[in-house]
PyMOL Python script that loads the backbone (N, CA, C, O; Angstrom):
from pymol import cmd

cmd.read_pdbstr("""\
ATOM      1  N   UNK A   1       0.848  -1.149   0.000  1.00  0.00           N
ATOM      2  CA  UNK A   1       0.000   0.000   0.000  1.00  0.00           C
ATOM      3  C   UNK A   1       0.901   1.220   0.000  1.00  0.00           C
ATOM      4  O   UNK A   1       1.943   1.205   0.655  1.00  0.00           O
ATOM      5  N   UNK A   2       0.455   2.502  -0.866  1.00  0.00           N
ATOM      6  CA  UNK A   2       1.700   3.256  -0.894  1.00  0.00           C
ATOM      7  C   UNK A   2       0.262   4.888  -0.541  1.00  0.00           C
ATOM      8  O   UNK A   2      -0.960   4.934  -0.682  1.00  0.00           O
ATOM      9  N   UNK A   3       1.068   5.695  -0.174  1.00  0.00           N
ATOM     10  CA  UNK A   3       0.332   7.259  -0.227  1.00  0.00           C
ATOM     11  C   UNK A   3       1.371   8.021  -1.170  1.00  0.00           C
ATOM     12  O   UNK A   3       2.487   8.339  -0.760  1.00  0.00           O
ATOM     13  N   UNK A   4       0.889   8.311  -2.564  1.00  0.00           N
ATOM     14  CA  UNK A   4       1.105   9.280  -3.165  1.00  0.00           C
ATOM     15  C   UNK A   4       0.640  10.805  -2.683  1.00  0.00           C
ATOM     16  O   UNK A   4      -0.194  11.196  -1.866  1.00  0.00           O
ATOM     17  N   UNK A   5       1.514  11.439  -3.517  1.00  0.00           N
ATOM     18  CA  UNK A   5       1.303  12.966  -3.331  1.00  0.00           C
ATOM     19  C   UNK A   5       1.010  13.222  -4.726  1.00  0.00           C
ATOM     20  O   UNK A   5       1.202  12.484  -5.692  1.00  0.00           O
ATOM     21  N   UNK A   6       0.272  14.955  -4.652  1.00  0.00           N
ATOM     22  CA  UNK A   6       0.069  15.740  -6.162  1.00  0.00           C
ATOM     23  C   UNK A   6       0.705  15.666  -7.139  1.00  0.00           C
ATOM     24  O   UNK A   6       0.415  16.188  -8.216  1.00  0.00           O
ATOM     25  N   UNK A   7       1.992  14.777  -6.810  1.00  0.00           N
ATOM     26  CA  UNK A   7       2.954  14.351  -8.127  1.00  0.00           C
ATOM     27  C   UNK A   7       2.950  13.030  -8.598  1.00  0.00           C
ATOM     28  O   UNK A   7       3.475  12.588  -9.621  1.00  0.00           O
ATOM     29  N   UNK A   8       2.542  12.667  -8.058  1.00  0.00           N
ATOM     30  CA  UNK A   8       2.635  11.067  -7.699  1.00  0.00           C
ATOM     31  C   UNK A   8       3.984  10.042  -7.197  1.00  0.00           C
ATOM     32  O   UNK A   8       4.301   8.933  -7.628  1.00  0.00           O
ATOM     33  N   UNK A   9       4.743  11.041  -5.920  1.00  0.00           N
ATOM     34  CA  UNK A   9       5.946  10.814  -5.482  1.00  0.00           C
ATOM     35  C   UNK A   9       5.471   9.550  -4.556  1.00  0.00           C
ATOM     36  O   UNK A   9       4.259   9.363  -4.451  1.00  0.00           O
ATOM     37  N   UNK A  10       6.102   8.944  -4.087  1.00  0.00           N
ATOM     38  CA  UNK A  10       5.981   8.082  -2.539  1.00  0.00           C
ATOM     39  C   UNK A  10       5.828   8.754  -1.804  1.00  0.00           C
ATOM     40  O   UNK A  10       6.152   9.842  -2.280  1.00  0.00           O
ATOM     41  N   UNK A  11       5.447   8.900  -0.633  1.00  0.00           N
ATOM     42  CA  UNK A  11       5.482   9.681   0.496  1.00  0.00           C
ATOM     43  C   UNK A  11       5.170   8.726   1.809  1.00  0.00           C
ATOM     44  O   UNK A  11       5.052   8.879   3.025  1.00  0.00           O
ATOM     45  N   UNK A  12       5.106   7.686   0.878  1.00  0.00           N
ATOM     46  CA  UNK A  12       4.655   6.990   2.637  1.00  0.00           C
ATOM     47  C   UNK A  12       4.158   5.161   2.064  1.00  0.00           C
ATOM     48  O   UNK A  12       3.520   4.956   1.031  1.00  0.00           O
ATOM     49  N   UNK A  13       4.617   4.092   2.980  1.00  0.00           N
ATOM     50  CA  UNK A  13       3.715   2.757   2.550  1.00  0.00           C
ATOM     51  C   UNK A  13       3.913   2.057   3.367  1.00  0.00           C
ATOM     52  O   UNK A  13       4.758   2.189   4.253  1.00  0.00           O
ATOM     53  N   UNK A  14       3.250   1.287   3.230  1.00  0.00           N
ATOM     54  CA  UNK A  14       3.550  -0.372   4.154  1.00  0.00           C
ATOM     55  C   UNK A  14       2.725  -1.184   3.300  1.00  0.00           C
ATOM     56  O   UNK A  14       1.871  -1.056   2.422  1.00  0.00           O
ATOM     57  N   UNK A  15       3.483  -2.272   4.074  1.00  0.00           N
ATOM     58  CA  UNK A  15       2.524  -3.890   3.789  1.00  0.00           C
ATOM     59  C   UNK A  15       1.163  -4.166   4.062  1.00  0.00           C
ATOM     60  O   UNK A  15       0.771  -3.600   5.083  1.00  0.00           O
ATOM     61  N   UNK A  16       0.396  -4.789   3.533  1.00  0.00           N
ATOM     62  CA  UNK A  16      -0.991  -5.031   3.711  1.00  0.00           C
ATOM     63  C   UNK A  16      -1.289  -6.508   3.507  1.00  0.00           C
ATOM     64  O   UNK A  16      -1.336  -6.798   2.311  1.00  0.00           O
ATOM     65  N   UNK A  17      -1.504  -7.521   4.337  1.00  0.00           N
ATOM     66  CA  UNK A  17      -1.570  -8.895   4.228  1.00  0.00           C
ATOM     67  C   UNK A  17      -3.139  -9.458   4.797  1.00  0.00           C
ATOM     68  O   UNK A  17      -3.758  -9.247   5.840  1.00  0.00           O
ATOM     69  N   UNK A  18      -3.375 -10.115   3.809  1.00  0.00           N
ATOM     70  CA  UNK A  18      -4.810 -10.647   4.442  1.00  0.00           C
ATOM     71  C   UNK A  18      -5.150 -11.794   5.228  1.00  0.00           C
ATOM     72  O   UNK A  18      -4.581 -12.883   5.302  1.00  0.00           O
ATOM     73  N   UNK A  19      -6.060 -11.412   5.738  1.00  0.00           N
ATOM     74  CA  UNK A  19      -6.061 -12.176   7.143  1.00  0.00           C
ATOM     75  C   UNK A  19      -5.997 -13.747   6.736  1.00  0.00           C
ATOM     76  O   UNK A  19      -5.390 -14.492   7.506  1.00  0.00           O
ATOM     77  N   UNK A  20      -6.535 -14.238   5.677  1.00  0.00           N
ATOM     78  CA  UNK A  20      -6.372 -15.450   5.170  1.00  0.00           C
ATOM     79  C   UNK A  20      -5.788 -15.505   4.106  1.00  0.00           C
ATOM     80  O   UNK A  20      -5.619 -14.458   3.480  1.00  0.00           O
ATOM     81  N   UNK A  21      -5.239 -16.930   3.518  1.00  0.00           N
ATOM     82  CA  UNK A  21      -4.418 -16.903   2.389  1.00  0.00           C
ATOM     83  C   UNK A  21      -5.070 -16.831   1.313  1.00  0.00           C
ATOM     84  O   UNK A  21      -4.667 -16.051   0.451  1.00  0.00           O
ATOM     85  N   UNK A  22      -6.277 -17.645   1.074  1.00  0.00           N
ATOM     86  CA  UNK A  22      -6.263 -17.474  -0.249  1.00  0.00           C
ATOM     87  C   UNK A  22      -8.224 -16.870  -0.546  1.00  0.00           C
ATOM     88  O   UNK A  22      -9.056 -17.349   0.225  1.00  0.00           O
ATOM     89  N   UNK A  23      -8.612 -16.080  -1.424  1.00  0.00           N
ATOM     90  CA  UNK A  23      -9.932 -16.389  -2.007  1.00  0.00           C
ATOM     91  C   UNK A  23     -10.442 -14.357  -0.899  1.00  0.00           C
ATOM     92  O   UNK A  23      -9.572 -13.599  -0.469  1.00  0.00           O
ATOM     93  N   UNK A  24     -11.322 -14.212  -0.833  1.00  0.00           N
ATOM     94  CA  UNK A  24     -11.835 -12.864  -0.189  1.00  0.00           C
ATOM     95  C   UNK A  24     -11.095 -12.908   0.925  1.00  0.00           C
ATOM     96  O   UNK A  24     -10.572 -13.984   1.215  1.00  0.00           O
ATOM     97  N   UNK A  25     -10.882 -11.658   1.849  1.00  0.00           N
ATOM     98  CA  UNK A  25     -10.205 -11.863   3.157  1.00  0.00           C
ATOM     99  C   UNK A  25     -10.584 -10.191   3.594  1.00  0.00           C
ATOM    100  O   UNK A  25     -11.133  -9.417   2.809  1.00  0.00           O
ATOM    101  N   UNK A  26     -10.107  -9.771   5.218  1.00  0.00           N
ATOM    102  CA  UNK A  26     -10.007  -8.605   5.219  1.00  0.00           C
ATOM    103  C   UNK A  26      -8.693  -8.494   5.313  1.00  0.00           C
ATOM    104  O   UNK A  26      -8.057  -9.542   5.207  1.00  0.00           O
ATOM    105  N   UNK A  27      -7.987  -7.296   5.521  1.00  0.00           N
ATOM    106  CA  UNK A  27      -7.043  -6.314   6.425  1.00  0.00           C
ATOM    107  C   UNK A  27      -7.305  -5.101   6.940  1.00  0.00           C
ATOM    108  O   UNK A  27      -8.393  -4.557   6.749  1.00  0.00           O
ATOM    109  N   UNK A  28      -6.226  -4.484   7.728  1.00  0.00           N
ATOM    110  CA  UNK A  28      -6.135  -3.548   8.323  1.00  0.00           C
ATOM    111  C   UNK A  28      -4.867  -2.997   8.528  1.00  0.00           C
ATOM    112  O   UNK A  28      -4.195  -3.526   9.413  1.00  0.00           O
ATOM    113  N   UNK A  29      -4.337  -1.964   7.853  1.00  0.00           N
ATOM    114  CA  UNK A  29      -2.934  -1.467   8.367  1.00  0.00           C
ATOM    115  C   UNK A  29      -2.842   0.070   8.268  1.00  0.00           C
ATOM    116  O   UNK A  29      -3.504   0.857   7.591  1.00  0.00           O
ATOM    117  N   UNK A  30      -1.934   0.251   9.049  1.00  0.00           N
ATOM    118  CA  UNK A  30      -1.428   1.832   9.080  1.00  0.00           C
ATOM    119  C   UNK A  30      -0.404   2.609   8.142  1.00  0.00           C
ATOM    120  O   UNK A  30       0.670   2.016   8.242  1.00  0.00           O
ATOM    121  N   UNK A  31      -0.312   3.457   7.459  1.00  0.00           N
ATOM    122  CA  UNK A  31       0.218   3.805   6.819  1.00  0.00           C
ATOM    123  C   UNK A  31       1.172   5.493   7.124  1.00  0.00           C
ATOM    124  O   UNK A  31       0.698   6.613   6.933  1.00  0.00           O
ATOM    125  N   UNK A  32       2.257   5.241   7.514  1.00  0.00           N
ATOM    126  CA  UNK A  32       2.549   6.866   8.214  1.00  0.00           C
ATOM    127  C   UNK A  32       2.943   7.379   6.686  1.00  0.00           C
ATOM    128  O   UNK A  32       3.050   6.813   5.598  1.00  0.00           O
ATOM    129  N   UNK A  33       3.072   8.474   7.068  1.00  0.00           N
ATOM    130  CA  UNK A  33       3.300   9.490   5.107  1.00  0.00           C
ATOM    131  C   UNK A  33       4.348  10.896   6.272  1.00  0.00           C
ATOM    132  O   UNK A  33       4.384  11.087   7.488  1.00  0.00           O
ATOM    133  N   UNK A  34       5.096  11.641   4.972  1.00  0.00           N
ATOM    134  CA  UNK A  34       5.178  12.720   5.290  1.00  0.00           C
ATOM    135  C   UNK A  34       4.873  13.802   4.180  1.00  0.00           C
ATOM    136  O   UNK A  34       5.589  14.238   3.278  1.00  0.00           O
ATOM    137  N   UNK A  35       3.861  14.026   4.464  1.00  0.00           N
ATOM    138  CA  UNK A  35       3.522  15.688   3.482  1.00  0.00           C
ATOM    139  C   UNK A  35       4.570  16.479   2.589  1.00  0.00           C
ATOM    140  O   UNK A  35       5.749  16.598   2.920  1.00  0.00           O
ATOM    141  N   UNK A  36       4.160  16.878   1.710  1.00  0.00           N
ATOM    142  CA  UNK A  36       5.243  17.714   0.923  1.00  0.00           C
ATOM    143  C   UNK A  36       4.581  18.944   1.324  1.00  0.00           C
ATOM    144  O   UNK A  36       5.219  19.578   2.165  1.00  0.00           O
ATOM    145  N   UNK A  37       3.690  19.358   1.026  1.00  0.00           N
ATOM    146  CA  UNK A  37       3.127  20.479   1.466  1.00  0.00           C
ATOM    147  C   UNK A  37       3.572  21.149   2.984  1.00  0.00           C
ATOM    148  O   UNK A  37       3.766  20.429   3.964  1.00  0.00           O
ATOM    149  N   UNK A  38       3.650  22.049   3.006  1.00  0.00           N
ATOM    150  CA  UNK A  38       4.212  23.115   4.758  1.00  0.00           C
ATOM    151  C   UNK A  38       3.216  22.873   5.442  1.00  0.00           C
ATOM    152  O   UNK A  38       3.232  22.363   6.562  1.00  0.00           O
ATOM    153  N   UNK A  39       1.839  23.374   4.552  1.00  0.00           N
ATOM    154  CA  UNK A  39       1.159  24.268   5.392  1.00  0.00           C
ATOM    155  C   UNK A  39      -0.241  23.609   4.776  1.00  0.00           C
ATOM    156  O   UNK A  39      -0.269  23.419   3.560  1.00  0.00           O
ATOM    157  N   UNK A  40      -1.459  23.236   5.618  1.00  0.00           N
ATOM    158  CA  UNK A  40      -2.345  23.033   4.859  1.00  0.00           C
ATOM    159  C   UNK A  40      -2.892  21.364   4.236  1.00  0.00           C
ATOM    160  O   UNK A  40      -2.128  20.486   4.635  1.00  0.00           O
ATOM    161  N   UNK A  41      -3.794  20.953   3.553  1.00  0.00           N
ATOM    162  CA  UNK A  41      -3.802  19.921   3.175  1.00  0.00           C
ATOM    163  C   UNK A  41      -3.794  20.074   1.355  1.00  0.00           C
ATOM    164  O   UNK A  41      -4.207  20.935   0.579  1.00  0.00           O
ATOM    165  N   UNK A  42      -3.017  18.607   1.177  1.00  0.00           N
ATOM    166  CA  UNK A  42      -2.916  18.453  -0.280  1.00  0.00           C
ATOM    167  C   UNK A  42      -3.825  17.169  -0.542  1.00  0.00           C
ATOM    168  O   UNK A  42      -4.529  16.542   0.251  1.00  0.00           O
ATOM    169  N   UNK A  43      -3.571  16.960  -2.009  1.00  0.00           N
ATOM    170  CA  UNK A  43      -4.665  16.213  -2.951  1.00  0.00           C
ATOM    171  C   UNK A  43      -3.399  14.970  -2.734  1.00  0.00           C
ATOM    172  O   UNK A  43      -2.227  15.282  -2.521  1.00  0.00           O
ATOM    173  N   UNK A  44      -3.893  13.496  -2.834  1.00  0.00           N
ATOM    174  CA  UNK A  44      -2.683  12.384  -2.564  1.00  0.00           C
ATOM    175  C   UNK A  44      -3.502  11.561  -3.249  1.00  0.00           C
ATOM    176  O   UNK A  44      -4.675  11.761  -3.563  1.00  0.00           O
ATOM    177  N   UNK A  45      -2.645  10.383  -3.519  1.00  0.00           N
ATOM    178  CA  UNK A  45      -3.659   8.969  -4.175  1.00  0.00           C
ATOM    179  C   UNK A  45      -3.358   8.045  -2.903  1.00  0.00           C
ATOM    180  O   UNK A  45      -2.234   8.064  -2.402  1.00  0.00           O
ATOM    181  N   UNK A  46      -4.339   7.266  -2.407  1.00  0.00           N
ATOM    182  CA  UNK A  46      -3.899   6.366  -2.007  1.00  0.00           C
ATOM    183  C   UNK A  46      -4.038   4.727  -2.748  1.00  0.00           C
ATOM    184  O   UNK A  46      -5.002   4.198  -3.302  1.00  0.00           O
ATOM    185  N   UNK A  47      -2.736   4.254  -2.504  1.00  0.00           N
ATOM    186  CA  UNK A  47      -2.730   2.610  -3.907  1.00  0.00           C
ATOM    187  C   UNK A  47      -3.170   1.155  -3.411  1.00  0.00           C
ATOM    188  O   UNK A  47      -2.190   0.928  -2.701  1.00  0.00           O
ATOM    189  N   UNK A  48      -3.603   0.534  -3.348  1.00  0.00           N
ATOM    190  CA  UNK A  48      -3.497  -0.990  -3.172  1.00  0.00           C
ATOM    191  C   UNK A  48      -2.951  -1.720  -4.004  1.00  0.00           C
ATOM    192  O   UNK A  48      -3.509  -1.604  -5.095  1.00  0.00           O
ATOM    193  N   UNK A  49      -2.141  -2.405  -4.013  1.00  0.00           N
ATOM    194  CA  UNK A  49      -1.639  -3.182  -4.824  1.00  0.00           C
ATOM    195  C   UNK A  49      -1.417  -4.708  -4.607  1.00  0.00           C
ATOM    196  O   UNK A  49      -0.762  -5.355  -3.790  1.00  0.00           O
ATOM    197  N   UNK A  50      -2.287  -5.057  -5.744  1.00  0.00           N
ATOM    198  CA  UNK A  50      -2.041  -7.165  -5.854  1.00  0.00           C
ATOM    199  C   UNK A  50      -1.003  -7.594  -6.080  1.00  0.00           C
ATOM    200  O   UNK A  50      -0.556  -6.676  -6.769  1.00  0.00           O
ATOM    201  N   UNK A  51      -0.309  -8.245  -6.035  1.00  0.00           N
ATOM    202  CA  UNK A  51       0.276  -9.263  -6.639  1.00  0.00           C
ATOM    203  C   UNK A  51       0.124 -10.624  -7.107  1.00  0.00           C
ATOM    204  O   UNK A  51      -0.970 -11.112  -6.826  1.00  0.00           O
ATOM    205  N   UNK A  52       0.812 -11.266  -7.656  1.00  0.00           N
ATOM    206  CA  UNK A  52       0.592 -12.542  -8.286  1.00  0.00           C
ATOM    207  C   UNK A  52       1.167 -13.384  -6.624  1.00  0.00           C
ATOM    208  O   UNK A  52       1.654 -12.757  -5.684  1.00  0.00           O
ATOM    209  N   UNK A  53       0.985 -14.558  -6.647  1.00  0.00           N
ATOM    210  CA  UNK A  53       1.015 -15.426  -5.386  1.00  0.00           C
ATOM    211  C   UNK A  53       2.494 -15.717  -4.913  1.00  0.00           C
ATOM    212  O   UNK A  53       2.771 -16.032  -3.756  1.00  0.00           O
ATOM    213  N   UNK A  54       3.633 -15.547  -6.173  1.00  0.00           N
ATOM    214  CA  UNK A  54       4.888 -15.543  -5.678  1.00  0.00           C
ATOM    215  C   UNK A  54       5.166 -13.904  -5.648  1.00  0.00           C
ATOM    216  O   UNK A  54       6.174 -13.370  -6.110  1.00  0.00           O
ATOM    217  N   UNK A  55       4.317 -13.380  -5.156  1.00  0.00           N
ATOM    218  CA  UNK A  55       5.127 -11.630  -4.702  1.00  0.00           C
ATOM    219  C   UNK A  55       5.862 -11.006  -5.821  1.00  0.00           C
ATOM    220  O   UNK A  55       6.716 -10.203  -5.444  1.00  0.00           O
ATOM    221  N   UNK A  56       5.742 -11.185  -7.264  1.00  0.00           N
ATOM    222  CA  UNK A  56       6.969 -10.531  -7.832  1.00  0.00           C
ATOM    223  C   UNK A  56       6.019  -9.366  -8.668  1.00  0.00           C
ATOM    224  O   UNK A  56       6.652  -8.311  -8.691  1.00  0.00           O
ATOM    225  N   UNK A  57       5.010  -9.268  -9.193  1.00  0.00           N
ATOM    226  CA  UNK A  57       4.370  -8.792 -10.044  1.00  0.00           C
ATOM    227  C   UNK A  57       3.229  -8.282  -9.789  1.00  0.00           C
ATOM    228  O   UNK A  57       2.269  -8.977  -9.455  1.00  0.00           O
ATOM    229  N   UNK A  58       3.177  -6.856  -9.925  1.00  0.00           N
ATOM    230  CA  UNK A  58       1.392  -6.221  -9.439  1.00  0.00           C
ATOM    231  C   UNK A  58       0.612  -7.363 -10.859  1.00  0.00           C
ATOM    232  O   UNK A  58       0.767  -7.707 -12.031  1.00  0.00           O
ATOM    233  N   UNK A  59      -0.265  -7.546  -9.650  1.00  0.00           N
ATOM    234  CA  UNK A  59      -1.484  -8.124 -10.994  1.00  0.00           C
ATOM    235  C   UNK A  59      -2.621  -7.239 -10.721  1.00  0.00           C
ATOM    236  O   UNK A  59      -3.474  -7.326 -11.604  1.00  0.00           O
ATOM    237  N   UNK A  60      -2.929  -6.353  -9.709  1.00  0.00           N
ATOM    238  CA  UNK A  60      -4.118  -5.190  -9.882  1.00  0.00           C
ATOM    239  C   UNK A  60      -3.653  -4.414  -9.064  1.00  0.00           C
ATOM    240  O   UNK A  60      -2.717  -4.699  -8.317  1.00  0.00           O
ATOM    241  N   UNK A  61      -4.480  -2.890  -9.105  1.00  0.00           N
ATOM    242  CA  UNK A  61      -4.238  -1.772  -8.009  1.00  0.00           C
ATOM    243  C   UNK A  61      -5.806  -1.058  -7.809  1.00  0.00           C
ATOM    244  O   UNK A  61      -6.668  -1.010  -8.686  1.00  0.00           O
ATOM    245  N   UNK A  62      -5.904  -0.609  -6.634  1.00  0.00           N
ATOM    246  CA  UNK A  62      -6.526   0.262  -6.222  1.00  0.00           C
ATOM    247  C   UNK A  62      -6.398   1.687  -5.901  1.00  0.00           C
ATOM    248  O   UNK A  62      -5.633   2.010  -4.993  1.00  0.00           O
ATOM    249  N   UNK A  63      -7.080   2.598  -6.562  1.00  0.00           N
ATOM    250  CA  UNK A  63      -6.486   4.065  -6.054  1.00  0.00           C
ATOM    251  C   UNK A  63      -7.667   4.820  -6.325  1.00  0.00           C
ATOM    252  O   UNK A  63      -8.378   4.951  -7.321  1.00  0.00           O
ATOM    253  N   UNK A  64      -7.682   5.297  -5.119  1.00  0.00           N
ATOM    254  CA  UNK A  64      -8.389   6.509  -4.272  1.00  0.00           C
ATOM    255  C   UNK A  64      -7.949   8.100  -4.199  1.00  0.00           C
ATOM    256  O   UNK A  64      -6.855   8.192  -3.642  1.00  0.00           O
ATOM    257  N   UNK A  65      -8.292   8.921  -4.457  1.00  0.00           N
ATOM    258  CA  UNK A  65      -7.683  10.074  -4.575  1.00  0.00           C
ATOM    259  C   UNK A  65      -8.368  10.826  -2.914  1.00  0.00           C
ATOM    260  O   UNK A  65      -9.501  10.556  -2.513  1.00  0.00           O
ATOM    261  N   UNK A  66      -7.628  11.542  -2.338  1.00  0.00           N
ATOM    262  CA  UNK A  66      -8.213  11.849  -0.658  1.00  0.00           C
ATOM    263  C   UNK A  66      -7.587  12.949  -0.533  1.00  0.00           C
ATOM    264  O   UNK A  66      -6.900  13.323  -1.483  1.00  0.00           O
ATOM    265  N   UNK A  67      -7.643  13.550   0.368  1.00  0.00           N
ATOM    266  CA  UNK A  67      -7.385  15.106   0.843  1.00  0.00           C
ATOM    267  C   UNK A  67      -6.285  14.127   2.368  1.00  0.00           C
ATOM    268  O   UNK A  67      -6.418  13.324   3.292  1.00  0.00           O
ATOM    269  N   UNK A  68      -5.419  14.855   1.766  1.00  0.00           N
ATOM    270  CA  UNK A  68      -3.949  14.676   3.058  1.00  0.00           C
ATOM    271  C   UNK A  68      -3.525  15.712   4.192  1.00  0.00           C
ATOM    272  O   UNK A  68      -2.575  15.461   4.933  1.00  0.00           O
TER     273      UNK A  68
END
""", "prot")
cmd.dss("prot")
cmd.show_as("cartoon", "prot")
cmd.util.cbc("prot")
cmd.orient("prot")
């Protein structure tokens, strides 16, 4: 899981693992970021990203655009 910024820099990610291995599941994780912006809030994407079952290859993403 990554938090983009208005550029689409990194600014922030972690891991996201589901509670079970295989088929629907939930999670829950935290994600710390640091702002590019001083002052104020900016526009960010936030990503999800799949992979294939040996970890090497996004096979889908999720992205959300949110106020940071």
């Amino acid at each position: 899981m990554k938090v983009l910024d208005h550029t689409y820099t990194d600014i922030g990610h972690a891991g996201a693992t589901g509670a079970t291995g295989n088929g629907n599941t939930t999670f829950s994780v935290s994600v710390p970021y640091t702002s590019t912006f001083k002052t104020g809030m900016q526009e960010g994407i936030v990503v999800l990203y799949q992979t294939n079952n040996a970890g090497s290859t996004f096979t889908a993403a999720i992205m959300v655009k949110e106020l940071l």
